[in-house]
TISEFI-569484 format. One record per atom (N, C-alpha, C, CB): residue in one letter; x negated, y, z. Coordinates in pm, whole numbers, plus 50000, padded with zeros to 5 digits. Glycine has a CB too. Layout:
% residues N
AXYZ ...
***
This chain:
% residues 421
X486195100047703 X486525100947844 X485245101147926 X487445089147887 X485355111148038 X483735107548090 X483955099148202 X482715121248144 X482575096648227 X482065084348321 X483305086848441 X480105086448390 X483635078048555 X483905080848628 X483145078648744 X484765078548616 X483115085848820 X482315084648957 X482555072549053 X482645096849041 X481255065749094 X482095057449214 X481635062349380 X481665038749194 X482285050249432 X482265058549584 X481035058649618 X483085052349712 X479745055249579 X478375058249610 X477795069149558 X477635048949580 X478915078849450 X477945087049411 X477765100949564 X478545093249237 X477225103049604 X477475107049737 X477225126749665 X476045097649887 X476925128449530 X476805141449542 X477815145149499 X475845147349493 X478845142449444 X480385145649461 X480905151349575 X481125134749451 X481835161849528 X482445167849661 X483765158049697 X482955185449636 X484085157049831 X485175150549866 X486595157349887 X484825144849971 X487645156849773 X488915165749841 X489725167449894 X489405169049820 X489415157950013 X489835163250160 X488935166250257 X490605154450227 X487945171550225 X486595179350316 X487265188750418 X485435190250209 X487055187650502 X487545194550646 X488765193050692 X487475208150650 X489545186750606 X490935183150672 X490885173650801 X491835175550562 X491585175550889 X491235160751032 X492805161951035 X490045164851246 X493145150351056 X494205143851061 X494305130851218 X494185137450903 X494645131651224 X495405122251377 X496295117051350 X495975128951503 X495895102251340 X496305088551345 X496805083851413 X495735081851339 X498435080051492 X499555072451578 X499565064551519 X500835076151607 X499585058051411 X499975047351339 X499275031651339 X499905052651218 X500435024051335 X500315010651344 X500735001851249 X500825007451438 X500344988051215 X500674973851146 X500304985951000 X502754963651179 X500774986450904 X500624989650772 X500835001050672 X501094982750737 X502605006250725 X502895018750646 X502295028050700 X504195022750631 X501845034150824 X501215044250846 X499595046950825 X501575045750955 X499195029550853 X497835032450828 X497265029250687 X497085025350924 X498315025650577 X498435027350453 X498115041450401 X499635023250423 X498915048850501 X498745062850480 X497475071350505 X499645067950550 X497435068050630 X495885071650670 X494435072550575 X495565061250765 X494785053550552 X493285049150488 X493485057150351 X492975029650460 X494095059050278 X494175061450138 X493525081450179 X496275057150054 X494215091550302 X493415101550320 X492015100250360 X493955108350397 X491825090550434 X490605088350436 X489405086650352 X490675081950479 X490005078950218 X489275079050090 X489075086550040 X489535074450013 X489825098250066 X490205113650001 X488925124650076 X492205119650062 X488385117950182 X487365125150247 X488085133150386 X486685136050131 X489525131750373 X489485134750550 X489045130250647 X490335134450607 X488885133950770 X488575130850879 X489605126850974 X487925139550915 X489525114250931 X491065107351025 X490385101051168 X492065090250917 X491335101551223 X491115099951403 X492035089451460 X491555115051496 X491685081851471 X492595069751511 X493005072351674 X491685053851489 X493645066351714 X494225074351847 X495005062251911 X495365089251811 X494075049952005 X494745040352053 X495375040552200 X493965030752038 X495605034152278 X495745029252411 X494805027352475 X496305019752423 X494455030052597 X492805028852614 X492595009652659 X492155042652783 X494175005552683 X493924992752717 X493924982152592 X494934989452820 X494644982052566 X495484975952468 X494964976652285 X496924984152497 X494234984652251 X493964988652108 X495314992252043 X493244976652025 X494624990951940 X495064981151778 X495734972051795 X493994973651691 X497124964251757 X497454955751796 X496944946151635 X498924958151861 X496804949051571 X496024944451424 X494934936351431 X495444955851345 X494104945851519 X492774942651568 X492804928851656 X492224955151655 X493814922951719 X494194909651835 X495164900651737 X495254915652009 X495174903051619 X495964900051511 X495534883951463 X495704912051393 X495594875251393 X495074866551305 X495664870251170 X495334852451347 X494704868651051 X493754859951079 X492584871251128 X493424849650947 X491014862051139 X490044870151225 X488884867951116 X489714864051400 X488404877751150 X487114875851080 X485774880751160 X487224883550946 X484634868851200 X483644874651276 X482294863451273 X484304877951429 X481484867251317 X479794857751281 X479854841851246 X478654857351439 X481534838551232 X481244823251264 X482924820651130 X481414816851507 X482764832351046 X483494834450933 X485004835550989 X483244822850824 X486124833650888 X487734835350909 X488064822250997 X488714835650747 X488694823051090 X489814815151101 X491024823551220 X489214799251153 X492194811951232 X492904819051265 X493264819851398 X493654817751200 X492444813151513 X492124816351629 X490454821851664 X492534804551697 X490664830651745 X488954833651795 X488174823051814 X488734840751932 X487054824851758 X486164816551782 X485124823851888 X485614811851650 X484854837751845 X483884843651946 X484534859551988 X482194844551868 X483894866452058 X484684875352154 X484444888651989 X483654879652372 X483504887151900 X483554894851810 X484534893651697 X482474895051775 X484954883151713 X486184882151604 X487284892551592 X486964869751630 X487404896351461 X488244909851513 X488994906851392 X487464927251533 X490984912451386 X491844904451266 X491564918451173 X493904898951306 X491144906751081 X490974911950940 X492174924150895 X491094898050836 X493434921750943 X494244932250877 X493174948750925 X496224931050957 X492994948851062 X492714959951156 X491094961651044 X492604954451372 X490374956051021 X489354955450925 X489024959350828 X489194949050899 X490464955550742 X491084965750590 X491504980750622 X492714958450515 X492824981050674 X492984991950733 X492375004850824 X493544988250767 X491485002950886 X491025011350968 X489675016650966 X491225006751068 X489225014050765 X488285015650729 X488035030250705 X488175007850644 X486765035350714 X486495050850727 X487095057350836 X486945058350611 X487805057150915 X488375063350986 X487535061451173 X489905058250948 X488155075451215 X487445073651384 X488275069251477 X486915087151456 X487715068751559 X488825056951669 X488595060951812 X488345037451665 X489585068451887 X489215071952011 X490415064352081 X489045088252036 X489885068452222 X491595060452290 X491855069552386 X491615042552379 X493575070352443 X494375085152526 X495435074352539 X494875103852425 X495495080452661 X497075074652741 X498125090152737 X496695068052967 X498735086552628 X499245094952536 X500795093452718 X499505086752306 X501185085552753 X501935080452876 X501765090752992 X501365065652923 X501005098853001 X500285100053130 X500565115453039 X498485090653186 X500545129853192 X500925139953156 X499195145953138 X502085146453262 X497895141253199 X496465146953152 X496505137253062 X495065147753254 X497125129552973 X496745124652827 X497365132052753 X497035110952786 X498985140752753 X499105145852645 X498605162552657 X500545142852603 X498105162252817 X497455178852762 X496145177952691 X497065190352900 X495505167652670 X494645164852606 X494555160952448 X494315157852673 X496095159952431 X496655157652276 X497185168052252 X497655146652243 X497335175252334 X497955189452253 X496695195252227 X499055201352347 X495565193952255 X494585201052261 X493585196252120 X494015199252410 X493665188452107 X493975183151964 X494435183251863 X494225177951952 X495695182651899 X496295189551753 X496185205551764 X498095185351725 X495895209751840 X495665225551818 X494235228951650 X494805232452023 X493565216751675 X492255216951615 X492535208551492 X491045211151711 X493755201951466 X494355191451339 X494745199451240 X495675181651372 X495205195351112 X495625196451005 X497025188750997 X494615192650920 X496475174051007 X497915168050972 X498045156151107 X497925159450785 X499095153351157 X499465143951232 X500245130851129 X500385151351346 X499745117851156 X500625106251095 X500735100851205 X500135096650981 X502195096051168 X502515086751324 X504285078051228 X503055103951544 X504055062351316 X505205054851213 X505735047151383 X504345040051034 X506275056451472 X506735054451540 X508465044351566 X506435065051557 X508995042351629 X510125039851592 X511165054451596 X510515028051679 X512185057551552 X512685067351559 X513205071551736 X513675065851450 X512745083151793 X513015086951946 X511715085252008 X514165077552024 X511285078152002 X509775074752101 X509115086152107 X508615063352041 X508655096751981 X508095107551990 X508595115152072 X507975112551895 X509995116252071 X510485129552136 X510795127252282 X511805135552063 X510785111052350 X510695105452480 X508935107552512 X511325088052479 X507875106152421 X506645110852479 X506315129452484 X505515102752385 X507455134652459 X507185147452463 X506145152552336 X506635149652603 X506075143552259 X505175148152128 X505445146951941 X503915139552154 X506745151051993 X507475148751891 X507145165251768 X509225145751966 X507995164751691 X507115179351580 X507625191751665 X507865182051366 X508905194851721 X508885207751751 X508185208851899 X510355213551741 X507535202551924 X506855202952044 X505765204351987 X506945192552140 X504795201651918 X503715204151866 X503415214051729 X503345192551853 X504875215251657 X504825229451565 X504465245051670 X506695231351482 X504865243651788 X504505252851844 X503925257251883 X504685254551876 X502285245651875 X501205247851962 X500455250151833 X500725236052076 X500595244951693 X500085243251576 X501115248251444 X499715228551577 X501375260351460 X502635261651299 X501775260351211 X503615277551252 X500495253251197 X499915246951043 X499915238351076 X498695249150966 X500695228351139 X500105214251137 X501115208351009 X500275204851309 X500905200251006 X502435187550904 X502125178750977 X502405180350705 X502925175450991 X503505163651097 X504025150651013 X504935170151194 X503705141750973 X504075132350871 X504735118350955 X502645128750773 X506395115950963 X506685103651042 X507455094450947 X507535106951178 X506735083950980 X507335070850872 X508205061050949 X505985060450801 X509065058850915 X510055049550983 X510435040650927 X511065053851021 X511415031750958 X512305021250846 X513545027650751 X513125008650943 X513915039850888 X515315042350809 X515315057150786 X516775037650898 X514005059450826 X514315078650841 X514345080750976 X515965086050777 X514745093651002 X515025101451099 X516355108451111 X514115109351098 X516895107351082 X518925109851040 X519585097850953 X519295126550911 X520745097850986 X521575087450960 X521775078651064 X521185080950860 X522775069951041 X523915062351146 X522745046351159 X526125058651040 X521835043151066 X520455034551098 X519305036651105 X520225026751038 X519225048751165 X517715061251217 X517645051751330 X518015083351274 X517865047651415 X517915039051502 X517025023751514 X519145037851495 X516965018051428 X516775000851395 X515425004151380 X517604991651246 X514754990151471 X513814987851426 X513424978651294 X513444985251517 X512194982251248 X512164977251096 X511024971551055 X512364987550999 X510364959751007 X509544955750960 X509974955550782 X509244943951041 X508624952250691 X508444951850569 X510114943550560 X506864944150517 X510464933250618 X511334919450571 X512964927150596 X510944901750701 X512864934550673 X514044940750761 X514424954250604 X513264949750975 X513284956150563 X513744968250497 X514124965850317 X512434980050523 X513364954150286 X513504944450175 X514974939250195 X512334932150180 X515324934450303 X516314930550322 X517904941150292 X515954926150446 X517364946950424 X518474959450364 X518784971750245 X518514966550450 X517274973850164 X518144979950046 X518584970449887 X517174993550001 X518544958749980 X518824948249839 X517684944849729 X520004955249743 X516234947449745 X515544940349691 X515284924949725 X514654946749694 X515664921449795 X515504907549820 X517114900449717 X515474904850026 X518294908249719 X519154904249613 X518934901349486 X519864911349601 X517724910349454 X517474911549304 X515764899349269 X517174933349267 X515164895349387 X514004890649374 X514494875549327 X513084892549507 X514294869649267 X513824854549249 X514784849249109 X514204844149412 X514914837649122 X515684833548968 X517314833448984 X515184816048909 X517894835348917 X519354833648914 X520184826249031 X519614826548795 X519274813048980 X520194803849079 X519454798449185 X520854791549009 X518364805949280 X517914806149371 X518634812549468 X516934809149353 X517494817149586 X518084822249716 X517364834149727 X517924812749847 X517644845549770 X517454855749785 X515874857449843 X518524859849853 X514734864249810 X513514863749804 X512874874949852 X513194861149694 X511904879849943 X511084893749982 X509844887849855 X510394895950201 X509124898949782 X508354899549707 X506794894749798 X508574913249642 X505894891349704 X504604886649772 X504274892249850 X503604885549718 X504464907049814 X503304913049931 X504244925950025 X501594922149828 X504084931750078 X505264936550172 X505524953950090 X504624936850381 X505704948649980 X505884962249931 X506644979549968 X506354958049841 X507694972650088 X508014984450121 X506984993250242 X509404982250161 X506154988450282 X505054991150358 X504045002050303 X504414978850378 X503614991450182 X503065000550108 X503005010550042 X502874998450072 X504525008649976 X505575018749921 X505695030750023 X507085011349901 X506045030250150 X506455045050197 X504635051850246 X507915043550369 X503885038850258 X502455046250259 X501675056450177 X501695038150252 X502375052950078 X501515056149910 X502635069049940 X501755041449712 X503785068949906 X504515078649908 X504095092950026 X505805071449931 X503925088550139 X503195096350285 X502355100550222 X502585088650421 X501275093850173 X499675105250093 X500595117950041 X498525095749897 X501295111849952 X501615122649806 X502175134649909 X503155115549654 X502795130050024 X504455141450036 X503295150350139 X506635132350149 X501745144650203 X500745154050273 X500005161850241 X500075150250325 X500105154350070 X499395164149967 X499885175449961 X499365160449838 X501095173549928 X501905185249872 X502095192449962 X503105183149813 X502285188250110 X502165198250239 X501135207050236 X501965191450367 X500245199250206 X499055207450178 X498615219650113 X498505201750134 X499105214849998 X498885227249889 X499755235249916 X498995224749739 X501035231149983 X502215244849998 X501575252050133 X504245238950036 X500745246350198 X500405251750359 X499405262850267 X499425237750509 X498835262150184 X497725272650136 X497925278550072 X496755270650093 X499445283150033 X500115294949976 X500785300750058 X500895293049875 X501415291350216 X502435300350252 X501205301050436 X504635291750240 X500405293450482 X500225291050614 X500895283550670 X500255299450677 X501885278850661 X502905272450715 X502825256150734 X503955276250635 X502425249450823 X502915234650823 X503925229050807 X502775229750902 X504855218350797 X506225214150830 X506295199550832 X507235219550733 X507195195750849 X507755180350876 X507995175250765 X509025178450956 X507325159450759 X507625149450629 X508605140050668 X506335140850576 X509485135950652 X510245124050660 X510145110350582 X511345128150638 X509795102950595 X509415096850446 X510555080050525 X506835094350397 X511005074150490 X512165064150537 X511305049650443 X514215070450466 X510795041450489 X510635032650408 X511695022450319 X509945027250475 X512935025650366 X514075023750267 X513855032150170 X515415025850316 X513735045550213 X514325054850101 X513325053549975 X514425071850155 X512185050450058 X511235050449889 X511415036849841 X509265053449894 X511875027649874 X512085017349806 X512895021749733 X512375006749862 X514235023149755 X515445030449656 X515315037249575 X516245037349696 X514185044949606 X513715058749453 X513025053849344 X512505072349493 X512135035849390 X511805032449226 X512925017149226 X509555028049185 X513505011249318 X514645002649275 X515375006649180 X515475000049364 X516195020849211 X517495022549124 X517025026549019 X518575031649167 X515635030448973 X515725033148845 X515885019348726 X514485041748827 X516125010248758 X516994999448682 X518475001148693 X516684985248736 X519595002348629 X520794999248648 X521174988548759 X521184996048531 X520544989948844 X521474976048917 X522874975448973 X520824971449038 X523644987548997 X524834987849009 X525854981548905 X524974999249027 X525054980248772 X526324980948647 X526074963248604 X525894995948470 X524964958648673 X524834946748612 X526014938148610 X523844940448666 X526934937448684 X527854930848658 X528804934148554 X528324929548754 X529044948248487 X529734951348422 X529394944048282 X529774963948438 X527544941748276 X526764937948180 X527164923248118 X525424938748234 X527534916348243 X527724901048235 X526514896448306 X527824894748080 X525374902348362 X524024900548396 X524114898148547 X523104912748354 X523274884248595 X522854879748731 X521904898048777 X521574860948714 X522094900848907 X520934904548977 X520024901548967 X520864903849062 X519714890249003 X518334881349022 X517584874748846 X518934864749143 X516924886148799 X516444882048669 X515424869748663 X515814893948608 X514734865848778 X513264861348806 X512074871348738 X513094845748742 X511274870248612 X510244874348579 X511114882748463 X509044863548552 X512154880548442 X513074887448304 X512954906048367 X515414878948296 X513554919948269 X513944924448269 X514974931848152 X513294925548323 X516154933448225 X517344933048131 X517164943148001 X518704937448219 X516314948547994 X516204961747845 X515224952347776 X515334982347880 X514304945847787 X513494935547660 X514294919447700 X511174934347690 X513524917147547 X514034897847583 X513204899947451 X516224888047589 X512054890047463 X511794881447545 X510884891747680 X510964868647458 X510764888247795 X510104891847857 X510254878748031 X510494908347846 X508704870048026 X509364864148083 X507474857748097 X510934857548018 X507464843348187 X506174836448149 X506324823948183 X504934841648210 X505954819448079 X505774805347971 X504744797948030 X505264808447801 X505104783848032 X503954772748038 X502774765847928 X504674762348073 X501724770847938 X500824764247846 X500224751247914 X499674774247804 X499194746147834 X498464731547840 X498074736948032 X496614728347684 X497434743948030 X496544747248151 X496894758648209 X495154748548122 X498484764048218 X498744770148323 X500214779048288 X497444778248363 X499814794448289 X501674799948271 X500954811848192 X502994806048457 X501324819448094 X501254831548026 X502924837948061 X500804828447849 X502254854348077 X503424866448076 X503384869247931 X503104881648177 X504314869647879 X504664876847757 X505804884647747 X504764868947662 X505944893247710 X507014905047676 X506894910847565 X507044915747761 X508114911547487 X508064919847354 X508564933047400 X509004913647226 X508684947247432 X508884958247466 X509944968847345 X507434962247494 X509544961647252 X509854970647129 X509924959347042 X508734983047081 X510914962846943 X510824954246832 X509894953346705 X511854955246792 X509204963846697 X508024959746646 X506774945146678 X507514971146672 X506914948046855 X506804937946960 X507234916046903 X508174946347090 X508454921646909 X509564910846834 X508584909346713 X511434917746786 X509034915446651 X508604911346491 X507124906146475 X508714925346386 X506094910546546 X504854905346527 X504714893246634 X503764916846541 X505604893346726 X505494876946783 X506474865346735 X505754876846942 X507264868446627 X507964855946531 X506694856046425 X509824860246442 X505894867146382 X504744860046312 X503644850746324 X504264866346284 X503624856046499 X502214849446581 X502884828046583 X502074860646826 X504434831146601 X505084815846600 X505484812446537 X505784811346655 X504944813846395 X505454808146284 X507084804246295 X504564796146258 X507574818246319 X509214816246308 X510004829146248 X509864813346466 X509034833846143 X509514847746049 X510924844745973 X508254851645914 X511254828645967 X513104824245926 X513804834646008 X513814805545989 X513684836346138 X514424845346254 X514504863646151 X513014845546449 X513874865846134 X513404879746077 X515194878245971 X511254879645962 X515654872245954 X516304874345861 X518374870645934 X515444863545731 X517884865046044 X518624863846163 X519474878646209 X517524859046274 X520804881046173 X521044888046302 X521024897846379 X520764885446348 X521554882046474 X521314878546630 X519884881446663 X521634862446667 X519274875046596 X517784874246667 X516814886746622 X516964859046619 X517844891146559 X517314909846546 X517634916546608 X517554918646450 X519154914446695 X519114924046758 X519214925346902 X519804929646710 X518474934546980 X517934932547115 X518944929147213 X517234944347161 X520094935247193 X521294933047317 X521514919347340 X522804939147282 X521464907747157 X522194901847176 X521004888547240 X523184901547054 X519954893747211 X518714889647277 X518574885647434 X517864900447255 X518994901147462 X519304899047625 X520684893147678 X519234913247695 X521494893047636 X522644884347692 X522714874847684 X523604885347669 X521524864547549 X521294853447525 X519984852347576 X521534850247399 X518714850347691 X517764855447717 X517334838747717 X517714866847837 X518234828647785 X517304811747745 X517574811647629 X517774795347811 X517934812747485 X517804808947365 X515854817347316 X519484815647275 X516414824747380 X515274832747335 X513884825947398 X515484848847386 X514194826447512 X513194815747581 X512864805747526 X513554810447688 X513704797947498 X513414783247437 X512514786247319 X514864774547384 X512584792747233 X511804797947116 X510354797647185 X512334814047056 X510534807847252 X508994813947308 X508074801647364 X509214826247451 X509134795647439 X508884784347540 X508124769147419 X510844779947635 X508384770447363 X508474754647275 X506534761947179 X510834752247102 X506814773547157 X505544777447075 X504374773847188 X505544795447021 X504944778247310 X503444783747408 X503234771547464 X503574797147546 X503894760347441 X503744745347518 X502244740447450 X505274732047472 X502174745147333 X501584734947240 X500084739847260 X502204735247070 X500084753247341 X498234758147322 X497814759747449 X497794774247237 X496394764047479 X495924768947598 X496374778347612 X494784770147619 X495814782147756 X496034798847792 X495524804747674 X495154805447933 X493804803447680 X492914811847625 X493344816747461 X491534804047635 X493844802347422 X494384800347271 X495884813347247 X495044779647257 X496904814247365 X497974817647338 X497684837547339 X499054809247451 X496424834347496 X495894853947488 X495354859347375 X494604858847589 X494434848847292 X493804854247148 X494574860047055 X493204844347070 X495734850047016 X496444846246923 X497304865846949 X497394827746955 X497894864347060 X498634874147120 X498264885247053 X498484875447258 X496524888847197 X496174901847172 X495664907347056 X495464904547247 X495414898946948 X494694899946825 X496284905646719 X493784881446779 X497344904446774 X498504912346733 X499314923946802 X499314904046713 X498234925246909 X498604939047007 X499444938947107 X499174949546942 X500274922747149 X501484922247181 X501154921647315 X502314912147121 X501944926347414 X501954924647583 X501784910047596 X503474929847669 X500894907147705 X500664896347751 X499254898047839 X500694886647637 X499284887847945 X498664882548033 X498604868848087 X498884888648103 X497264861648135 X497364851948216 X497874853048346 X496354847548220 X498454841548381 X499474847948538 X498474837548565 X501644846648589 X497644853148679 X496294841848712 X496734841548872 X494244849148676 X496234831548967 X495844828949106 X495094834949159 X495464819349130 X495144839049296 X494684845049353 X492904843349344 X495404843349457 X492854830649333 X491354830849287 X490944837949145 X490904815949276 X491874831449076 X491694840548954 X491774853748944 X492434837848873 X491864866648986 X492064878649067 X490584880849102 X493124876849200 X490264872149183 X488954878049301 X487814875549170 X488544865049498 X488044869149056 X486704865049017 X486984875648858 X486414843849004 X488284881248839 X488594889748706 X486944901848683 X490494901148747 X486574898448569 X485394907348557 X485954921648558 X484534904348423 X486984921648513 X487764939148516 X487544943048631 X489504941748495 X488374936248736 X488164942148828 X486644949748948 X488874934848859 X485684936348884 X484254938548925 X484224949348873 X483134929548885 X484124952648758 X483424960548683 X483914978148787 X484014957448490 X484944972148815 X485974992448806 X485314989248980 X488954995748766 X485094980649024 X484694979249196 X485904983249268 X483354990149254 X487254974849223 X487964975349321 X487944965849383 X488934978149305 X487374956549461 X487554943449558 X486154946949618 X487764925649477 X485664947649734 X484974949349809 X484564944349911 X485114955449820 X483064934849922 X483104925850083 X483454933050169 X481824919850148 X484584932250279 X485104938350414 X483874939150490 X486294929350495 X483474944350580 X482114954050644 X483054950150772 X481704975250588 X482464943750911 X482384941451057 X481504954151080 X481694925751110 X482194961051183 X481394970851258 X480104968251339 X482234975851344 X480264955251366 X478434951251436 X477454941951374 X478454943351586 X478254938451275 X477164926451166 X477724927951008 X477454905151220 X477074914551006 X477134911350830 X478164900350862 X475424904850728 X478894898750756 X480324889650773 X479874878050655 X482124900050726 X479194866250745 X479204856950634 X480374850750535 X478724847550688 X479994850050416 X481074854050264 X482834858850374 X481414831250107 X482274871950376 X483504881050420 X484384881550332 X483244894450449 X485894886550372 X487034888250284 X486754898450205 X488274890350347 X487364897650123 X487714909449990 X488454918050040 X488514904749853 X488034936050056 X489134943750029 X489624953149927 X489174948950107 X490084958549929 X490694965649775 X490124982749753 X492814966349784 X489144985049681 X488975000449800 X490115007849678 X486655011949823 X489725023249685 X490525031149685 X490715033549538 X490195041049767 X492475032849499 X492715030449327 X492645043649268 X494305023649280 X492515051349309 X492235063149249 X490385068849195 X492905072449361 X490565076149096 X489185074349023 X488885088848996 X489205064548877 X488225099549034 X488325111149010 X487125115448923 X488515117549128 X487035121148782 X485705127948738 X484535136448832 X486165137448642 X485385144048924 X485105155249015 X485005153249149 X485985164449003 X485215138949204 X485255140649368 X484995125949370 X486835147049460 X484335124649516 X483665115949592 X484985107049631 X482765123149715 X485395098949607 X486585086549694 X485495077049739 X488005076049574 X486365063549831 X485985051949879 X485975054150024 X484725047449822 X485785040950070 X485705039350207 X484105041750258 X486305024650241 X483685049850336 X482145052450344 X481695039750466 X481755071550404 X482315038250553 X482515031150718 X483205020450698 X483375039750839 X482505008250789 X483594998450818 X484315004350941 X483034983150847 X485664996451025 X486565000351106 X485695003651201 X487604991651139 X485935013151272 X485595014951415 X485615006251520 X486235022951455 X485015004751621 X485394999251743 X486365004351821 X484464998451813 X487064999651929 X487725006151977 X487335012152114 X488665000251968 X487595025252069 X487045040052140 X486035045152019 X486025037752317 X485295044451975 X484215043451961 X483435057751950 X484135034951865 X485015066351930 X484265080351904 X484995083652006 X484315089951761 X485435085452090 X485725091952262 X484075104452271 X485555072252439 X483345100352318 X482285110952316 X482545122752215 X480925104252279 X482215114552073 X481945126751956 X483205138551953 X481885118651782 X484175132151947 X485525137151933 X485655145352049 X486625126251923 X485645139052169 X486695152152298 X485275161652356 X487775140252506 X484035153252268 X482805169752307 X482985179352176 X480535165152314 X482965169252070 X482545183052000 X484215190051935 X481175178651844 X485045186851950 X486775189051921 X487155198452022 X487845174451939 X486995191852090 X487825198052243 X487245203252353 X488535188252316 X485705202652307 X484595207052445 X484315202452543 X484745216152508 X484945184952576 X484445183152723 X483255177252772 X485265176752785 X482705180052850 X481465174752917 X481685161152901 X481225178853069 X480275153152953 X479955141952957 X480425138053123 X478435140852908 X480805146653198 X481135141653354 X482305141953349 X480665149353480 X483205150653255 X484655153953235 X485105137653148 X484885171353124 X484485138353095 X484775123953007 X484785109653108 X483345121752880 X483675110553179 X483605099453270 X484615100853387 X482195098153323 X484675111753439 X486235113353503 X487995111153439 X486185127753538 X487785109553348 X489045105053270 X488725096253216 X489665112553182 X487835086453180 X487725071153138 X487735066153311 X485985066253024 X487725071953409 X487565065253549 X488895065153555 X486735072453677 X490275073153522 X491505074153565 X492505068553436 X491735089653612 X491735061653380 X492295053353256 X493165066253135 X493655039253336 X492365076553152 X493455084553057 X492935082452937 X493675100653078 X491605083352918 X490785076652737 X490195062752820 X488855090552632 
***
């Protein structure tokens, strides 16, 4: 396999070189979307309020010369989310409200590629800048809008956060242990989920725009992409199964699959395959089972999933972590330490591949700054990563409406005088 490139190798080409894209987007799924083109080497344009910002950016927690906490300490403190997110990217501000702010955004996207915007559903088409208002000024643009529920249907309507959308397509039914209470996952996955999904569906705009010319409209519903990797589990039939929803760490096609308490903490283990099985009754001196059955065969495995446990459970009591990963991987079998978040930030894997990255303040050095995650994709052939910490806000007003849109330096100061940038 050859080397892979990292984001410093700077003589790599980047493959999104000349694409510019325009940034509406706010809190996470859109600028999920953004940052990840941005890594890609577009030229994303952030596009605030000239009063107001970022609302990310006025966010806690903060990070600034006098380290994290979760009220300002100094007028440079700026919230870390707006910090992660709004990395590589440019940042101007338009009173998108005002009728010389959107002739100044049409004038813009005349010169765009792609528009992202995670509006609520209607707001676009009440600011007059909704897609068929701007397919017309631009039939190459793609227009990419992320919502909670979509843009059609009888809950195109609702507003939606990560918890609102967990909530309603029933991942929170299926999150936690049996006989718990219904659970949103650690991290706001449907956020991320319709973000990651937005790259792919701009990509593909992309490549279809350079066969046909043509731009068009993305819809992307942060329900809906939750639903497209939810249902690929049976969860409709589980009851037919005899099976709870709520597995905790279980999933219903292996058993064992689950994580165990050692001397000094918890191991994941999963047998996947019964080959799997068979070399972890060797690793626990419990090859009597091999001649078992029941305990040969997988269904009856999973419908009995604490017997099975108890087995697993009673071996892994007796060793360390370190003792139970050796023992494991030295027989090929799935497993991991279910490490802490500290344990995470300090994983040499991850050093090594340089995904965790000190977060970069736009006017200083961030004493022991937060960790951010840069970009998971790894290309033989192209330049990724975040090049820039976040912008300030405005910060490219000059660069952008002189060299984009042509306006003077007196034209500029006459519309920062009438609050339109």
């Amino acid at each position: 396999m050859p080397a892979m490139p990292t984001a410093a190798a700077a003589t790599q080409p980047q493959i999104l070189d000349n694409i510019r894209v325009l940034d509406l987007t706010r809190f996470l799924s859109g600028p999920q979307a953004t940052l990840f083109l941005a890594a890609m080497g577009a030229e994303v344009i952030r596009i605030d309020e000239p009063q107001a910002g970022d609302p990310a950016a006025a966010a806690p927690p903060f990070a600034g010369p006098e380290g994290v906490s979760l009220a300002r300490r100094t007028p440079q403190d700026i919230g870390i989310a707006y910090l992660k997110r709004a990395r590589a990217k440019k940042a101007i501000t338009l009173n998108l409200k005002s009728e010389e702010g959107r002739a100044l955004f049409f004038r813009l996207v005349e010169q765009a590629d792609v528009l992202v915007e995670n509006f609520r559903t209607g707001v676009t088409a009440r600011l007059g800048i909704d897609y068929a208002a701007l397919q017309a000024r631009n039939p190459r643009l793609i227009y990419c809008s992320i919502t909670g529920y979509g843009s059609s249907g009888p809950d195109s309507h609702l507003k939606a956060y990560d918890l609102m959308v967990q909530a309603a397509t029933g991942l929170m039914s299926v999150t936690g242990d049996a006989d718990g209470q219904p659970c949103k996952t650690g991290s706001p996955l449907s956020d991320g989920i319709a973000g990651t999904f937005a790259l792919s569906g701009i990509l593909g705009a992309l490549l279809q725009r350079g066969r046909t010319g043509k731009g068009q409209f993305i819809d992307v519903s942060m329900a809906d992409c939750l639903i497209s990797l939810m249902f690929d589990e049976p969860l409709d039939c589980y009851a037919q199964l005899g099976l709870p929803h709520r597995q905790g760490n279980r999933i219903m096609r292996f058993s064992p699959f689950n994580s165990y308490a050692v001397r000094d903490g918890m191991v994941a283990i999963g047998a996947a395959t019964q080959k799997d099985w068979i070399a972890l009754l060797e690793v626990m001196g419990r090859s009597d089972l091999l001649a078992n059955d029941q305990y040969m065969s997988t269904s009856w495995r999973i419908a009995n999933n604490a017997a099975i446990d108890a087995v697993v459970a009673q071996w892994a009591a007796g060793f360390s972590r370190a003792d139970v990963l050796a023992l494991l991987e030295a027989k090929e079998i799935p497993c991991s330490a279910v490490r802490t978040v500290d344990d995470v930030t300090a994983w040499p894997h991850l050093r090594e591949r340089g995904m965790l990255q000190t977060l970069k303040h736009p006017d200083m050095p961030l004493p022991n700054g937060p960790l951010a995650p840069e970009f998971p994709l790894k290309f033989s052939g192209a330049q990724t990563g975040y090049s820039a910490p976040a912008a300030a806000h405005g910060q490219h007003n000059k660069e952008i409406y002189r060299d984009v849109i042509g306006l003077s330096d007196d034209e500029l100061a006459q519309l920062a005088s009438r609050g339109t940038i």
